[in-house]
Phi, psi and omega in degrees: 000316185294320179317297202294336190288297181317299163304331172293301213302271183333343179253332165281020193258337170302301160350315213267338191268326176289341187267314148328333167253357164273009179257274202310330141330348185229132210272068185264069174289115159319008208221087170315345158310302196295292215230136186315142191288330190286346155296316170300326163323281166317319135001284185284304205311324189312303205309295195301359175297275166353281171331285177320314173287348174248051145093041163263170177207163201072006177298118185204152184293113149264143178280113230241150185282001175267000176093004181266186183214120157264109167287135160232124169221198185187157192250054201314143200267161180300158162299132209078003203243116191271139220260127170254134149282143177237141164247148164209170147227174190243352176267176173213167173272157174321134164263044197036243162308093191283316188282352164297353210251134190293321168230157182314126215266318196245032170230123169295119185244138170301088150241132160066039193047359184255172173280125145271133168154175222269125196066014159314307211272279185264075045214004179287352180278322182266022158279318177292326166296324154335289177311321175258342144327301219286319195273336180279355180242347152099244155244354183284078185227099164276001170220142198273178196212136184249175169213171342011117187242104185302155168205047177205320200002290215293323164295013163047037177261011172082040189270354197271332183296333188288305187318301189318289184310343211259326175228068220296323209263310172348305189245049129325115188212169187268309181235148189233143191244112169261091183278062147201087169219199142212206190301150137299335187194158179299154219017035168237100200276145217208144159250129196282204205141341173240193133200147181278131190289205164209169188222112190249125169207144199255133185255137177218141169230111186257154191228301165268176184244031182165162188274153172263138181295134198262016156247338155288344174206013146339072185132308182261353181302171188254153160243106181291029187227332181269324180282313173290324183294306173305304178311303192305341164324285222276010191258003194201128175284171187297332186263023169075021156266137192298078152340010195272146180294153181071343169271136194258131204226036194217016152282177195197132206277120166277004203268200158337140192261115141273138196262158200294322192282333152306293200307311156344291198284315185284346210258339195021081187252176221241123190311155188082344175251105185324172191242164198236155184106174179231003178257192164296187212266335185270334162324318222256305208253024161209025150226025183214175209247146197240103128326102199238153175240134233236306175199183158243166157241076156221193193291155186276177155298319176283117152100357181319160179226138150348053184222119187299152175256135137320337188199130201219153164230164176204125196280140129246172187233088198258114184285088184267130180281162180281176203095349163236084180318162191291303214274306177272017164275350198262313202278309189313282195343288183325279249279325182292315167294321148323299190310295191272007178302142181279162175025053172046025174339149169261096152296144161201134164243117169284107208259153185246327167206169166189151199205138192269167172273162199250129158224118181267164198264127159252353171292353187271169206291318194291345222239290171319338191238004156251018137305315183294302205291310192278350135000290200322294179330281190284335163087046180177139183308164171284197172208184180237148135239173184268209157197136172293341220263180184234162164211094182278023192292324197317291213304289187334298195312291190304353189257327184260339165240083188245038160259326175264155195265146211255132193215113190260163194169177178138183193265349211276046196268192211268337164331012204244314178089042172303177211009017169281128145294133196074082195248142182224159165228149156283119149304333148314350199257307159312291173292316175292296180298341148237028147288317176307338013094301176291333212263307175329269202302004168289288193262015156296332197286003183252354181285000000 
């Protein structure tokens, strides 16, 4: 069965690579400031075309309550035969710096064996995985299948989150394939199982009521830019651990060993320069709460003046494992940044989002068999990991669905640099996840 499977994939991928570029061809960025909304448009209709030919039915743009549009289409399951969701999205991020990027970020490019350009990866690559499970397996499908393909993700405006509870039995499934994470490494195939929520607030310190010449007053004035830099001090030890009060920042991850000298290399931390924290590199980024500042508000260096500043901001960003709500890590957060403002500073912290962490059930029949198909693909066990990054779409499925099994996966391993310039995919990566995909849905319905 893997043979033949195998071989159909492999003889579709010059296809699958010709198509991939007419999808990285289309700027379909969620964000109407940027870029015309008729790419994302354009965007879904390919996808549900696509989807149609490859032996769905009913495909169709639904409109999501943020105004974005989800294809969803389906696969009625055989009678007794249990139903998979396939998830993907079709929008991408912005490509930030066009001169960082080595080749045209909307055009697919050949370097290095790997595809470059903006959504190879995140999230158009696992669309194509999709695509080629689907064709390669034909009219042979022993189990049915829904789809939703998402067109807002990446802009975090929640429209697929609102939809789902609102139309439950529409994507109703025993197990959903949430595709868009990917290995711990190009040929190791992994499953992701945790994620981390996050908690975003904007911190603002006002001190004065306008700036002052720092040499006339300069020492007892309060400077409120001096006054955010102690606070952000305190949010983080000297060894790059996270310090917010009331947080417990001493748990330690049991799953997959990342060893430091990779996280170095995916990480491109810059020689001589330490890593940050006292657990291991998998402690610090999927079982412990990570504090990242995001930006400031204050005068640049180029053109800056002789002035105490009165007043400052700061985005932050916290990251939490599961096992840490949203609300009391928001609260820990608030209540440690009051505390420690210098000179009774006027503070306010805002909150801006907040997403709960994810932990998926790996003991169910959906879980054993796709351990299995991907064994089969790669010809090496599967494995497990976290992810630091959050998808709160997970938390929706598992609150509306707490029968089904939620399983992430996908092509997005870290070499690919999503949201970054110069995002890339290994085809292979592509080609091996949706034989594993195809082997799945071939042998769950016997589970």
């Amino acid at each position: 069965m893997s043979g033949d499977l195998r071989d159909s994939i492999k003889q579709m991928m010059p296809k699958a690579h010709d198509e991939l570029a007419e999808l990285v061809g289309m700027r379909s960025v969620a964000d109407p400031r940027q870029f015309p909304p008729e790419e994302c448009h354009k965007t879904g209709e390919w996808v549900a075309s696509a989807f149609t030919g490859a032996g769905l039915s009913g495909v169709e743009l639904h409109e999501t309550p943020d105004g974005s549009k989800a294809v969803v289409g389906s696969r009625p399951a055989p009678a007794g035969a249990p139903t998979v969701l396939l998830y993907c999205h079709y929008d991408v991020q912005p490509p930030l710096d066009d001169n960082a990027w080595h080749t045209p970020p909307w055009e697919l490019t050949e370097k290095d064996g790997r595809w470059y350009g903006r959504g190879a990866a995140d999230c158009k690559g696992n669309i194509m995985m999709h695509l080629l499970a689907l064709r390669a397996l034909g009219d042979d499908v022993p189990v049915g299948i829904k789809l939703v393909s998402e067109g807002s993700e990446e802009q975090g405006t929640g429209g697929l989150e609102a939809f789902v509870p609102q139309n439950a039995d529409l994507l109703r499934a025993d197990t959903i394939l949430v595709c868009d994470t990917g290995n711990f490494a190009v040929g190791v195939p992994t499953l992701t199982t945790s994620l981390r929520g996050n908690v975003n607030v904007v911190v603002s310190v006002d001190t004065m009521q306008g700036e002052m010449h720092s040499g006339m007053f300069g020492g007892p004035a309060p400077d409120a830019l001096a006054s955010l830099v102690h606070i952000l001090g305190t949010l983080r030890d000297e060894h790059g651990n996270t310090t917010v009060r009331d947080l417990n920042a001493k748990q330690t991850w049991d799953g997959v060993d990342y060893p430091a000298e990779q996280f170095r290399k995916d990480a491109r931390v810059l020689d001589g320069v330490d890593l940050g924290g006292d657990g291991s590199v998998a402690d610090m980024l999927w079982a412990r709460p990570a504090l990242t500042v995001l930006g400031i508000d204050c005068p640049p260096v180029v053109g800056s003046a002789a002035a105490i500043q009165p007043s400052v901001k700061a985005r932050l960003n916290l990251r939490i494992p599961p096992g840490v709500t949203p609300d009391a890590a928001l609260e820990a957060l608030k209540a440690h940044i009051e505390g420690v403002a210098p000179l009774h500073a006027q503070v306010k912290v805002e909150t801006e989002q907040l997403g709960a962490p994810f932990k998926a059930r790996m003991d169910g029949p959906g879980v054993a068999a796709m351990e299995s198909a991907m064994k089969e693909a790669y010809g090496r066990e599967a494995t497990s990991e976290g992810q630091g990054g959050s998808i709160p779409l997970c938390n929706v499925f598992q609150e509306t669905y707490p029968d089904a099994e939620i399983m992430l996966m996908g092509v997005e391993e870290p070499k690919c640099l999503i949201h970054a310039p110069n995002e890339s995919v290994d085809p292979t990566e592509i080609e091996h996840m949706a034989l594993a995909e195809a082997l799945f849905l071939k042998s769950y319905a016997a589970k």
